[in-house]
Every structure is written in C-alpha cells, then in structure tokens.
C-alpha positions in Angstrom: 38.1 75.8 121.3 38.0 74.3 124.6 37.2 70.7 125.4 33.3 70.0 125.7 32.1 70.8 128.7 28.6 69.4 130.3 27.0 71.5 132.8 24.6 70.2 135.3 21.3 71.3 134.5 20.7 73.2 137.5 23.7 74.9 136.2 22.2 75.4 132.8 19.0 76.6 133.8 20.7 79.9 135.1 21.4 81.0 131.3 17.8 80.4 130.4 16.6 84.1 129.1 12.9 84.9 129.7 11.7 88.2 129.2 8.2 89.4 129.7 6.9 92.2 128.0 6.7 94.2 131.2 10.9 93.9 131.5 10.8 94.9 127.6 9.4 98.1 129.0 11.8 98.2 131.3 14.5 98.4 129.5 13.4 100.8 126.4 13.4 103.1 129.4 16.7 101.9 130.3 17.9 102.6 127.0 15.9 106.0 125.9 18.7 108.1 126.9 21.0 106.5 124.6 23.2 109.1 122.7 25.5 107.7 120.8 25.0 104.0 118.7 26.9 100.9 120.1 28.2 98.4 117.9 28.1 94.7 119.6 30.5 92.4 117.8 28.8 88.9 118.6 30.5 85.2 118.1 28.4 82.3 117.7 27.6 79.0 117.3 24.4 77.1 116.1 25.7 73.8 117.3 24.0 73.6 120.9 26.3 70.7 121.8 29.1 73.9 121.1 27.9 76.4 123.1 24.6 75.8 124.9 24.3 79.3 126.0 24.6 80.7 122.2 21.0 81.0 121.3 19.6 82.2 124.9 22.7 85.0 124.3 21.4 85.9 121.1 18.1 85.8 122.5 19.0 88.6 124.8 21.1 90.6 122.1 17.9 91.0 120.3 16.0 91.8 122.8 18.4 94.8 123.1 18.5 95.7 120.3 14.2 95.9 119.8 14.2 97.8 123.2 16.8 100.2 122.0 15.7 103.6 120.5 16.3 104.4 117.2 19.0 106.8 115.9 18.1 107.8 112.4 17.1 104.6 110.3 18.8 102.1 112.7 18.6 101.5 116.3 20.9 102.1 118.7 22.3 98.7 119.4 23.3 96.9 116.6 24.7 93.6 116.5 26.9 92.3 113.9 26.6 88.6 114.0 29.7 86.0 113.2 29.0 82.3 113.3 31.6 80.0 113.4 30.3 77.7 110.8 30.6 80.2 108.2 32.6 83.2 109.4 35.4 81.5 110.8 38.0 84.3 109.5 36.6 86.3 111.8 37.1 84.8 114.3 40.9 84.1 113.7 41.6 88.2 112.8 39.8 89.3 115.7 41.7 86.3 118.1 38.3 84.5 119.4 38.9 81.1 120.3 35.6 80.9 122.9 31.7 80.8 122.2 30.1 82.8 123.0 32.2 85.7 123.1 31.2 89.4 122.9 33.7 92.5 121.9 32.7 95.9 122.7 34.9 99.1 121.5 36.9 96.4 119.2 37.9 94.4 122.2 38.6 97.2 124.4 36.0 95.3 126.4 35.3 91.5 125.5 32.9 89.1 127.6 33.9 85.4 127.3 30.6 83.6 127.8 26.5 85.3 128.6 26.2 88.3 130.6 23.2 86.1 132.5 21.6 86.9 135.4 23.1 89.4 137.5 25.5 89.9 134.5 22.5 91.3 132.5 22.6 94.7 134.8 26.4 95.4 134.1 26.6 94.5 130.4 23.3 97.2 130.0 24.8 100.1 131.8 28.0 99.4 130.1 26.0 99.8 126.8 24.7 103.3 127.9 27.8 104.8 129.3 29.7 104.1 126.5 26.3 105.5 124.5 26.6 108.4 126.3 30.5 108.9 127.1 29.5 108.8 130.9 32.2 106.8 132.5 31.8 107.7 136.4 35.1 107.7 137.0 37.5 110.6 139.0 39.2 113.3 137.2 42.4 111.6 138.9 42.1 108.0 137.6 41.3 109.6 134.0 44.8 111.1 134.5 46.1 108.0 135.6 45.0 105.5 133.1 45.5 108.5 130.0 49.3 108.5 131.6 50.0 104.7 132.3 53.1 103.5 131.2 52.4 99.9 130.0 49.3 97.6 129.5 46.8 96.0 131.6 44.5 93.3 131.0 41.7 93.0 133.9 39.8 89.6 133.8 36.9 89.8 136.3 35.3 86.5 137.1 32.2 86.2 137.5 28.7 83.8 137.8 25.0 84.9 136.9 23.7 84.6 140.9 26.6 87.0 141.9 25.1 90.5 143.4 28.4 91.9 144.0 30.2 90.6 140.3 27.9 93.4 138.2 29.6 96.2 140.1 33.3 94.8 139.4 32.5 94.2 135.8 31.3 98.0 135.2 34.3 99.1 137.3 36.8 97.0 135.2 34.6 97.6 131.8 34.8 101.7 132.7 38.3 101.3 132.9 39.1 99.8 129.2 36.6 102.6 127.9 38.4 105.4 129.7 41.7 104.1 128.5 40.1 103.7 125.0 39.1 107.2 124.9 42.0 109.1 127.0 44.7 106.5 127.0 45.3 105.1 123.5 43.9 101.5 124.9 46.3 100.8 127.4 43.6 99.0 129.5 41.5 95.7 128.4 38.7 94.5 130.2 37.6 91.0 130.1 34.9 89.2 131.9 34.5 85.6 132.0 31.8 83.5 132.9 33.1 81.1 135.3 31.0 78.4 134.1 31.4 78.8 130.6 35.0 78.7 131.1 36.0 76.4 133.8 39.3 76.0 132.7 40.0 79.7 133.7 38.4 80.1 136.4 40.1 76.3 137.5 43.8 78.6 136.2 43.1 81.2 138.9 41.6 78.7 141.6 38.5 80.4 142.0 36.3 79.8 144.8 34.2 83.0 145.1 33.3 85.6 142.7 34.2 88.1 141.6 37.4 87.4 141.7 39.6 90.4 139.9 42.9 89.4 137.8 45.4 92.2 136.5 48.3 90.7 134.0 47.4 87.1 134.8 47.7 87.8 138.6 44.8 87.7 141.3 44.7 91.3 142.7 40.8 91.2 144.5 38.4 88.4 145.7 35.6 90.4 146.2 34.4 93.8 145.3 37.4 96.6 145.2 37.1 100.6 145.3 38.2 102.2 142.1 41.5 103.5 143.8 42.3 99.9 144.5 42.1 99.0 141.1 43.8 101.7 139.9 47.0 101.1 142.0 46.8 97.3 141.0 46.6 98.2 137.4 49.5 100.7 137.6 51.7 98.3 139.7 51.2 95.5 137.0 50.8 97.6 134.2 54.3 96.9 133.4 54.7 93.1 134.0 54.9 91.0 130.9 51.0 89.1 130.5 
C-alpha cells in the first residue's frame, strides 16, 4: 500500500457522504430503468487510519444498492465486499494494492479511491449504462475500439469539486465497456482520486483536473471530444505501459 497519507481536513470533509431521504428518491428514479444487474466488486478497510474514505464509500455503495430496484429476489446493484483484514487473497488475484478501490466488469473499469462529489454523477450513470448496454458512443468509434490493434489503459484524474471530471470519467468508463463488449477488453479505464492517490497524480504532475493519461502518457488536461480520445487511444494503443 502506499505510505500514510494525512489530508487536511478541509480536504477530508469533501468525502463526507450525506444523503437525505429526498436524494434517496432521487436516485431510485435514477436507477428504475435499470435492466440488467451490476456487480460492484468493492475493496476495503476498517482501519480509518488506512483509508479514511472507506466507510463514507461504503456508506454510498449501500445507499445504491437500497435505492436500486429489484430484479427477481435481489437488487440490481450488489456489492460484493472484500476487506483487507480478512480477504487479503483477493486482493492479490485481482492485483489491488489501493483502498478503496472499486472494479466494475472485472476491472474493465476500476476507480482507485471514492467517486465523491461530482464523482457521484459519473460513477451512477456508469452503473445504468452498463445496466442497460447503452454506451452513447458512434457507430465509428465502436468499430474502432472492436478493431484496435493493441491495449490501452486510460487513467483519468480527477477531484470531487471538479464539474468538468464526471464527463471525462463516463467518456473514458464508456470506452472500457465498449471494448469489453465489442473488443475483447482491449481498453481499461481507470479513475483516480487525486487526493487519495497523491503519489499519482504527483507521477503525472497534475495541476488541474481532469487530466486524461493513455499508456502512462498525458494526452488531455481538460475535457476532450470522444474523437480525440479515440485517436489518442489508437496512437498509443500500441506503446508498451
């Protein structure tokens, strides 16, 4: 694991998760069109001086998972939980070395740290589209990605105040789950919590978010059109990561 980190608490208070029952309504309308279930692998820690934003991420799993409808006997979200205390070999077989970490379509998409704030909106509509096998992307870039020669891993960093980071993350995350489904999983999406992980976003010498990485090298500062990305992930595709 990385080496303890203490964040300011004006820095911790932006992970805080405080739902009223009024955004619990919210989001079961959100969620009602749900098709599909969504398993949300989920890797934890109950030592606070660990990971002090693994109990106000499970916090906002759950509160998922209540607000999503059911399908059959079990809702639509479900969470499978993995502490590190006790479930260490999962963590070594699926290669987590970060708390907490999230893996969606069995890593396909992975988020390194809480989708908080901002995040929240992204890491939702990610849930639905892959619920409901919407993606939003072209019929060109689906021909793209289901034809790239190579791999691409897209880190998108990110910070819960950031408007613009939500629509980068679903950008990147719609990528990994068209490549999952059309391209045999050429395509990993990653987002990192810039906080969380200072160490990476110190690797990339962030200054502003998002900031878009393909293969290890900084390709966006800012927001990019999906053609961008795609010519960014086809050009690096092929470089070693």
């Amino acid at each position: 694991m990385p080496s303890e980190y203490v964040l300011p608490p004006y820095i911790e208070e932006m992970f805080k998760f405080d739902v009223t029952d009024s955004d619990v309504e919210v989001l079961k309308e959100t969620l009602k069109d749900m098709r599909a279930q969504v398993r949300v692998k989920f890797f934890t820690s109950g030592n606070k001086r660990e990971c002090f934003s693994c109990s106000e991420t499970e916090k906002l799993l759950n509160v998922l998972v209540e607000a999503s409808p059911l399908m059959g006997s079990e809702k639509a979200i479900v969470i499978e939980k993995y502490d590190l205390e006790t479930n260490g070999d999962m963590f070594k077989r699926h290669n987590i070395d970060r708390i907490p970490s999230i893996m969606l379509l069995d890593g396909a998409i992975t988020y390194l740290g809480m989708p908080a704030g901002e995040e929240v909106k992204a890491f939702v509509e990610t849930i639905i589209r892959i619920s409901t096998g919407d993606h939003g992307l072209s019929e060109s870039t689906i021909k793209e990605l289901s034809n790239l020669e190579g791999r691409a891993v897209i880190e998108t960093i990110v910070t819960p105040p950031c408007p613009y980071c939500p629509y980068a993350v679903l950008l990147s995350n719609m990528f990994a789950y068209a490549s999952k489904i059309y391209g045999g999983g050429k395509v990993r999406s990653i987002v990192v919590e810039a906080y969380e992980n200072p160490d990476l976003a110190d690797k990339y010498a962030v200054t502003t978010v998002p900031t878009i990485v393909v293969n290890g090298r900084v390709v966006f500062v800012g927001l990019p059109y999906e053609t961008q990305l795609l010519k960014a992930v086809k050009r690096l595709a092929q470089l070693e990561f």
